[in-house]
C-alpha positions, 0 to 999 in steps of 0.5 A: 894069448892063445892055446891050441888043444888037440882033441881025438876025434872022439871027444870033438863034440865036448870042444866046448866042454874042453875049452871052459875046462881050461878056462876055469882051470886057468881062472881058479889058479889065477885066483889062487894065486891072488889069494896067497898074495894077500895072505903073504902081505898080511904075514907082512904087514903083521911082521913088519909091526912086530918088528916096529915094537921090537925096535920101539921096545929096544929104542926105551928100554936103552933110554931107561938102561942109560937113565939108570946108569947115570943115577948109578954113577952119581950115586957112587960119587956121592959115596965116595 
C-alpha cells in the first residue's frame, strides 16, 4: 500500500520528518489496536469462566434440590 502526501513547498525539506510521522502514527494505532484485543479476550476468557461456574453451580445445586426432594417425599409416605 502506498500513500501519497502533498507537502507545500515550504515543508518540502521536513519530507522525511512528514513521512516517519505517519509511519509512527500508523504503527502506534496498530499497536493500540493489538492492545485492546488482548484486553478484549481477557474480559472473554474471564467471562467465559464465570459463566462456566455459573452453570456448574446451577448443574449441583439442581442435583441437591432433586435429592431433597425425593427425601421430602419418602418422608411424607412415611407419615402417611
Amino acid at each position: 500500500m502506498r500513500l501519497l502526501v502533498h507537502l507545500p513547498e515550504s515543508l518540502r525539506v521536513h519530507t522525511i520528518e512528514a513521512t516517519n510521522a505517519v509511519h509512527e502514527h500508523f504503527r502506534r494505532t496498530h499497536a493500540q489496536g493489538e492492545r485492546n484485543f488482548r484486553r478484549r479476550l481477557r474480559i472473554g476468557g474471564f467471562t467465559f469462566a464465570v459463566a462456566l461456574a455459573v452453570l456448574a453451580g446451577n448443574v449441583v445445586l439442581r442435583s441437591l434440590l432433586r435429592d431433597f426432594e425425593r427425601m421430602l417425599v419418602e418422608g411424607l409416605e412415611e407419615v402417611c
